[in-house]
Each structure stands twice: as structure tokens, then as C-alpha cells.
N, C-alpha and C positions, 0 to 999 in steps of 0.2 A: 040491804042484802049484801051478802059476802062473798065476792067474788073468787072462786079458786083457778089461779092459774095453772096451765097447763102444763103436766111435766116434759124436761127435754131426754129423747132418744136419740144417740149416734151412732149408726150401724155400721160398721165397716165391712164389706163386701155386702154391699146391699140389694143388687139389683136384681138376683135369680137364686133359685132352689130358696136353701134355706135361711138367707140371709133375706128375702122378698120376705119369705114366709113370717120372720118375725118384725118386720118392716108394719105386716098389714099387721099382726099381730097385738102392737104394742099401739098401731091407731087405735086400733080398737080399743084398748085399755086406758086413753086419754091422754096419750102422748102426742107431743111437737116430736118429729122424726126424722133427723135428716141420716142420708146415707149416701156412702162408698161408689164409684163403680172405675171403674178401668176399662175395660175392652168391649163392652156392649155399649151403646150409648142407647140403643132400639128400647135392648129392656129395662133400661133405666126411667125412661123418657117414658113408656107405656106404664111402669110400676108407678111412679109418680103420679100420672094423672088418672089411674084407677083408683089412687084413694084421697084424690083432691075435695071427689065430692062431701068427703066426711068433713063435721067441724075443722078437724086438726090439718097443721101445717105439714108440708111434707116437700122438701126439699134435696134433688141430688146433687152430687159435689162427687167433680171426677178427679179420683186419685190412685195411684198405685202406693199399694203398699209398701212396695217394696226399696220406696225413696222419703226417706225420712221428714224432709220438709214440706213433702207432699200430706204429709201425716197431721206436721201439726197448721199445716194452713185448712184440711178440712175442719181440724177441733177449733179454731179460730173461727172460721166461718159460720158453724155450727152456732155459738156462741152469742158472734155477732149478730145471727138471724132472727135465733130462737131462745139462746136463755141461757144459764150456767148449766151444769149435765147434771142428770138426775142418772141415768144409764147408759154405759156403754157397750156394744156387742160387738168383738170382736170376731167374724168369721171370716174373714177376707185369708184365703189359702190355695194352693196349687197342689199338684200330683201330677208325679213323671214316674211311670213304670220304669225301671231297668235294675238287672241284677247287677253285682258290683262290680264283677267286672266290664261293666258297660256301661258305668254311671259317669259324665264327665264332669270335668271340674264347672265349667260355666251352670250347668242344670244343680250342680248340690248347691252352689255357693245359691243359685237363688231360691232353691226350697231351703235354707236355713234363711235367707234374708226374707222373704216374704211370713214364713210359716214359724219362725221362734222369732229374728229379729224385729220385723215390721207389729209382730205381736205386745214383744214388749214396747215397742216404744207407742205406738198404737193408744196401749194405757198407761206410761209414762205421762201424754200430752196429755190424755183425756181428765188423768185423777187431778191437773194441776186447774182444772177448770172445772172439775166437780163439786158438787154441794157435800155436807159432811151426809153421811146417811144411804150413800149413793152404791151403785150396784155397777160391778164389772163383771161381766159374763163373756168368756171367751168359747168359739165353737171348737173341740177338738175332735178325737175321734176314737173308736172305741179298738182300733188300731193300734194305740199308748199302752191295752193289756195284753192285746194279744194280733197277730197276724197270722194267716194260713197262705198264703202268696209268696211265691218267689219274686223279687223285684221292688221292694214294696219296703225296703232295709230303712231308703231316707226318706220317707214320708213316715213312717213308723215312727223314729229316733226323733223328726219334730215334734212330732203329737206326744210323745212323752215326754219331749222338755216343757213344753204348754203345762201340762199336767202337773209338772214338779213346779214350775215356775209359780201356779196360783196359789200354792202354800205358801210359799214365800211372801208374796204381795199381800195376802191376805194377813200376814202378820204384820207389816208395812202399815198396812191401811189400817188395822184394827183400832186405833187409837179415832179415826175419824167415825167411828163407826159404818165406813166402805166395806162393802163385803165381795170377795171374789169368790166367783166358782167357774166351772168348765164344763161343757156339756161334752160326751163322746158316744157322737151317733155310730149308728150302725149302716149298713147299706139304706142308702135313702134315695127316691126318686128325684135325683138331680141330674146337669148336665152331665157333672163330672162318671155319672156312671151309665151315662148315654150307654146301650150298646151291651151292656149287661146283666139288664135288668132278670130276663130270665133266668139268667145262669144264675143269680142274687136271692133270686127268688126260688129257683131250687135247691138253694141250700142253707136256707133260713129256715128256721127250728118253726116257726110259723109259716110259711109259704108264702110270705110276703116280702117287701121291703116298706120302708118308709113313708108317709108322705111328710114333707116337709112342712105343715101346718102342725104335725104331730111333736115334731121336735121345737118348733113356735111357744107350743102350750105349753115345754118347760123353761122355754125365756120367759113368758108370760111370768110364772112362776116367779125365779130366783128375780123379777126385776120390781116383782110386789113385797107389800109387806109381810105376807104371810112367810118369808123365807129370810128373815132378818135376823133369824139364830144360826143360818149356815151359812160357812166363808170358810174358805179353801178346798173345798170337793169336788171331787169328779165324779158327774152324775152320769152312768154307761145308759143307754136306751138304742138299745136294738135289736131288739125280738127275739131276746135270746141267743144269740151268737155266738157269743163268747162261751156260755155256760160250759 
């Protein structure tokens, strides 16, 4: 009998909203998973061992993104634990409200270092440890086409470098058969939108916002083989918002 080994997942920002969400997601799909966390250790530590009781391994590894070696000792770890990468998901990202003239320098420099820099290099580390065939999905936002917010300039300006940035790698990687793409949610029921859910929800063309198992089911997706003809896209999913 022919044993199939289990593929590897590395999520970065993995611990809450929709970084959890594709965590359980990709157990589910028969992956070894390890992931990201930073500042919760609570939901790290609880995400972990709600889905320990499945087959697969699941592993967290605390790291900020926003510190380069912090980066590549999770993909080492990763590695070391569970196998060479079959997928990586990059959603590990911050949001600081202010208009420009209130934006200071210590807050931009770390939304471009966590949300463009920590991204690229995120999958710099990851693809050097990847199998050929392998799948980088980065979470962006659907912020990259469009904003209706005052305040909202340098979170905008990263989520469109994301966006331009996975053309590029995608043509990078092409040769290995890696494919990139980028997911750009819309209001989704996470921390980050703790507090406005209603407001979010009154002015979504559907009446809703997200739940984050929903934006899961397109990691699912681009991290299968059914999506092994698309690399460099940005996939928008948010009920219409943008429209």
C-alpha cells in the first residue's frame, strides 16, 4: 500500500480572523500547518489545539513580521518540523487609521514594513524552501481598487503594492511551476473590524460582511490543483463593494 504524505502549509498571521480561518481550512484539506502569531499567544495556543484532534500536525511559531529573521527562522522551523512547503499564505498585516496629515513617520514606516516589506520577504524565504508546483497566496484587500474612507491613504498604498508585487513573482516563479495570487477581501468579520461591524454591514450591497471561513474557501482553492492555471491575480471577494 502507498503511502501519501501529507502536504506542508505556512500561514503567516495565523492565529485569528482569517488567517485561523484558513489554518482550519487547509487541515481540512490534508495539510501539515504551521503558523505565524505575534501578539495573542491565548489564540494561538487555543487555535492550535482545536484542530490537534484531526490527523494532521499543526504547529504555532511566534513571529513578527515585521523583523526579517523572525521570518525566515518560522520557514526553517516549519521545515525542520513538517516538510519542504507545498503552500504558503501570507496574511500577517496591520491598519492604522489617520488622514495625512496625522500619519507619523514611526506608524507608515511599520505599515510598509509589516504589510509590503515583511510580505515580500515572507515569500522570498518561503519559495527557497518550496517544492516546484507550490502555491503562494498572499491576503490583500479589496482596498488595492478602491477606498471610500478618509484615513485609510497607507493601508490603501500597501495593499496595492501586494497586488502589483504578485505579477511580478508570479513571473519569477513561473519557471518552477509556483504560482502566485492574492486574495482582496472585503469587510470581514475580524478583530480588525471589531466595532464596525454594523456600520459594514449597512453599507454592503448585500447586508452583510464576511465570515472568514468564506474567504478560507478561496485559499482552499488557489492552494489546490484545481487552480494551477492561475498565477498573478487578484481575486476581490466582498459582496459587492467595490462594484
Amino acid at each position: 500500500m502507498t503511502i501519501t504524505k501529507p502536504k506542508t502549509a505556512l500561514v503567516f498571521g495565523g492565529a485569528r480572523g482569517i488567517g485561523a480561518a484558513a489554518v482550519r481550512r487547509l487541515v481540512e484539506d490534508g495539510f501539515d500547518v504551521a503558523f505565524t502569531y505575534v501578539s495573542r499567544p491565548d489564540s494561538a495556543s487555543e487555535l492550535a489545539s482545536s484542530v490537534q484532534e484531526s490527523e494532521r500536525r499543526v504547529i504555532a511559531i511566534r513571529a513578527d513580521s515585521a523583523d526579517p529573521e523572525a521570518i525566515k527562522a518560522a520557514v526553517r522551523r516549519t521545515v525542520d518540523e513538517l516538510g519542504p512547503l507545498d503552500t504558503v499564505v501570507v496574511n500577517a498585516g496591520i491598519l492604522r487609521i489617520n488622514t495625512v496629515d496625522a500619519v507619523e513617520l514611526g506608524e507608515l514606516d511599520l505599515m510598509i514594513d509589516v504589510n509590503i516589506r515583511g510580505v515580500f520577504l515572507a515569500i522570498q524565504a518561503a519559495v527557497a524552501q518550496m517544492k516546484d508546483g507550490g502555491r503562494v497566496i498572499t491576503i490583500g484587500s479589496n482596498t488595492a481598487v478602491r477606498t471610500g474612507f478618509q484615513g485609510t491613504s497607507v493601508y490603501q498604498f500597501t495593499k496595492a503594492a501586494v497586488a502589483a508585487m504578485v505579477k511580478g513573482l508570479a513571473l519569477d516563479l513561473a519557471p518552477r511551476r509556483v504560482t502566485v495570487n492574492n486574495i482582496q477581501p472585503g469587510p470581514t468579520n475580524t478583530d480588525m473590524n471589531a466595532g464596525s461591524i454594523e456600520f459594514l454591514t449597512d453599507r454592503s450591497p448585500l447586508k452583510r460582511v464576511a465570515d472568514p471561513a468564506e474567504i478560507a474557501e478561496l485559499v482552499s482553492y488557489l492552494a489546490g490543483p484545481r487552480s494551477s492555471y492561475m498565477t498573478g491575480s487578484s481575486l476581490t471577494i466582498d459582496g459587492g463593494w467595490i462594484l
